[in-house]
C-alpha positions in Angstrom: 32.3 -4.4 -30.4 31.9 -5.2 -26.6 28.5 -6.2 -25.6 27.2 -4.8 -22.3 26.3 -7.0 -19.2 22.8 -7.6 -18.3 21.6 -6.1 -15.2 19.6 -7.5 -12.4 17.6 -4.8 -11.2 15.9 -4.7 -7.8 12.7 -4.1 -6.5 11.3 -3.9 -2.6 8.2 -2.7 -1.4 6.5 -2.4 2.1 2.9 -0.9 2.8 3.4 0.6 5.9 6.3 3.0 7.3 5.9 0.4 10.6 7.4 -2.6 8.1 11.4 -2.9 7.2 12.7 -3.4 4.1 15.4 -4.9 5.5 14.3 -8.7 4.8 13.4 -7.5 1.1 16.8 -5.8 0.3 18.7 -8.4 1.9 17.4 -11.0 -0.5 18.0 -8.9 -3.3 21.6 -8.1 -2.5 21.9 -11.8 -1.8 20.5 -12.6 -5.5 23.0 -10.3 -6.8 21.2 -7.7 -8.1 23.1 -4.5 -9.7 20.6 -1.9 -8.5 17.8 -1.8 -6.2 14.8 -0.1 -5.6 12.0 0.4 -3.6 8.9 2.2 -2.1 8.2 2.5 1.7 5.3 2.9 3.2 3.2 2.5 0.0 0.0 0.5 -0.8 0.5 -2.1 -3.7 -2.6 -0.2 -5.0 -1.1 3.2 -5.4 -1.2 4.1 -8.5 2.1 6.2 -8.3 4.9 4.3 -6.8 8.0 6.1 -7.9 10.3 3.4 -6.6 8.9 0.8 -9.2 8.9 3.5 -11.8 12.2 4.2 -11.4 13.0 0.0 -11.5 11.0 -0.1 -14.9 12.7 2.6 -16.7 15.8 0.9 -15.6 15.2 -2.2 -17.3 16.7 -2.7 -20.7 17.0 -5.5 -23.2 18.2 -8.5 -21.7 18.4 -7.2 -18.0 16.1 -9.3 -15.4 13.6 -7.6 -12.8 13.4 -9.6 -9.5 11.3 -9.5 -6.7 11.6 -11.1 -3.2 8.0 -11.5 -3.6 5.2 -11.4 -6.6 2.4 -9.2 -4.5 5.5 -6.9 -3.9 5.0 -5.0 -7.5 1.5 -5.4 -9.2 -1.6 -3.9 -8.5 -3.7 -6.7 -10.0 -3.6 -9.3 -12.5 -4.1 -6.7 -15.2 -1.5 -4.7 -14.1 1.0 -7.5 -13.5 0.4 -9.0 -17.3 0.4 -5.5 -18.9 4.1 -5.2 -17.6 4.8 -8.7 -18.3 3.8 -8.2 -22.0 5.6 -5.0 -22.3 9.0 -7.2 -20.8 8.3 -9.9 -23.2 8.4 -7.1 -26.1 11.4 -5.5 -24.5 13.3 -8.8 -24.1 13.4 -8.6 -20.4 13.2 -11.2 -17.6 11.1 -12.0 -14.5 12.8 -13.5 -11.2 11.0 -14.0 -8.4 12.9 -15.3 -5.3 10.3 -16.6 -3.1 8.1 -18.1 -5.3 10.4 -19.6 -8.0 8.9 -17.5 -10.9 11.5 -17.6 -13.8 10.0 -16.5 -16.7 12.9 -17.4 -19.1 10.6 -20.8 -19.1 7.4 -21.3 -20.2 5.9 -23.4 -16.9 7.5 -20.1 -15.6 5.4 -18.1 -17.7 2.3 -19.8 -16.6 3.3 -19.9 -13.1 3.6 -16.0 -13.4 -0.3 -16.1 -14.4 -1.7 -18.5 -12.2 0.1 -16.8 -9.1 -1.2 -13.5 -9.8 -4.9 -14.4 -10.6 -4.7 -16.5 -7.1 -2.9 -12.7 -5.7 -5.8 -10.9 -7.3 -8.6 -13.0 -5.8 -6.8 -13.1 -2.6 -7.0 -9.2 -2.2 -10.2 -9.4 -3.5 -11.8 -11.5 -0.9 -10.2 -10.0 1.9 -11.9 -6.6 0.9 -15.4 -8.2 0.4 -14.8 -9.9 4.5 -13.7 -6.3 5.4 -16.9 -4.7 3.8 -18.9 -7.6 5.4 -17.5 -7.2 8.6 -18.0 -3.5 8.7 -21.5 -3.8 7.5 -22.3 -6.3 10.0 -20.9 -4.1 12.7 -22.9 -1.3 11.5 -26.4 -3.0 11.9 -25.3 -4.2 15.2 -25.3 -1.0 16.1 -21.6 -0.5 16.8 -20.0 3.2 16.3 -17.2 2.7 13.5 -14.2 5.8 13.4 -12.7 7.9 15.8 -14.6 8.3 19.0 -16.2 11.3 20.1 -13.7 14.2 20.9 -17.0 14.8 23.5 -19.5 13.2 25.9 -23.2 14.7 25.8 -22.8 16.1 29.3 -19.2 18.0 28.4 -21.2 19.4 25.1 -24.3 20.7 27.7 -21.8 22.4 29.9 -20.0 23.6 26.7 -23.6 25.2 25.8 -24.2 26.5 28.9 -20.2 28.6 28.7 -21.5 29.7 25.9 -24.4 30.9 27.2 -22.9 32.8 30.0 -20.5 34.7 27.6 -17.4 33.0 27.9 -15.5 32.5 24.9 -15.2 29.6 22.3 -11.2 30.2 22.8 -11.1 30.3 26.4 -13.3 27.0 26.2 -11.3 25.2 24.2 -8.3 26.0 25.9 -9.4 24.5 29.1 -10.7 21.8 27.4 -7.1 21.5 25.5 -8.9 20.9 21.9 -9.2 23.0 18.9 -12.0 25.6 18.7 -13.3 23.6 15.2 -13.4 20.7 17.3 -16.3 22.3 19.7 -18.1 24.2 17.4 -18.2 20.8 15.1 -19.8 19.1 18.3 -22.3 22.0 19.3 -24.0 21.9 15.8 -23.8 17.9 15.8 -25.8 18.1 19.4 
């Protein structure tokens, strides 16, 4: 009886449609792998990313997953050792290119743990500078969003249209934005 070849399967992720691929899937094809996947435009926090999906229910026994890069695939550190356990039961390897993860080791095995509880807290901190920064911005008085699609004095003359009869249409027209748009700004005023 013939046994089969174990597969290297493929996985490449970017989080914005304004990133290539291109880097990620050239070092896969470079590392030889059989099939490749990959999600574009996707957060690493989405909790449905059918490209990895589709790379996990690829995987069999003996066939290896690699990455071009660890925060390319997991969540968290509860996510990334949930699938990590679930490979160990399956009998199925870790590679990761850039970071030298090789889980068919054990210092690989710890590596694999260390680097994504470092990845976690990374993400982690960045949000809580984000939410700091915002915050801080905030009680400096600074306007965070879009700005207004109207000054004061355009929403007074808008008033006063109104006022003589013309039309929110008309209005809106002339002022080329959508009819929500100035009735959203007249009730804010």
């Amino acid at each position: 009886m013939a046994t089969k070849a174990n597969k290297r399967i493929g996985y490449a992720r970017v989080s914005s449609t304004d990133q290539s691929l291109e880097l990620q899937l050239d070092a896969l094809a470079k590392a030889e792998c059989d099939h490749i996947f990959s999600d574009d435009g996707i957060s690493a926090i989405a909790r449905s990313r059918p490209g990895f999906e589709n790379a996990l229910r690829h995987l069999e026994q003996g066939d290896t997953l690699v990455l071009w890069k660890m925060d390319r695939a997991f969540r968290s550190l509860r996510h990334a050792l949930d699938v990590f356990e679930d490979f160990e039961e399956r009998g199925i390897e870790f590679l990761v290119l850039t970071e030298g993860i090789d889980t068919t080791t054990p210092m690989g095995k710890c590596f694999f743990q260390i680097r994504n509880s470092f990845a976690e807290l990374e993400r982690s901190l960045i949000s809580e500078r984000t939410k700091a920064g915002l915050e801080a911005a905030r009680l400096r008085g600074k306007r965070l969003g879009r700005p207004p699609s109207l000054s004061a004095q355009q929403i007074v003359e808008i008033k006063a249209r109104c006022l003589a009869g013309e039309s929110m249409a008309m209005i809106a027209d002339r002022c080329r934005l959508s009819t929500r748009t100035l009735y959203r700004a007249i009730s804010k005023s």
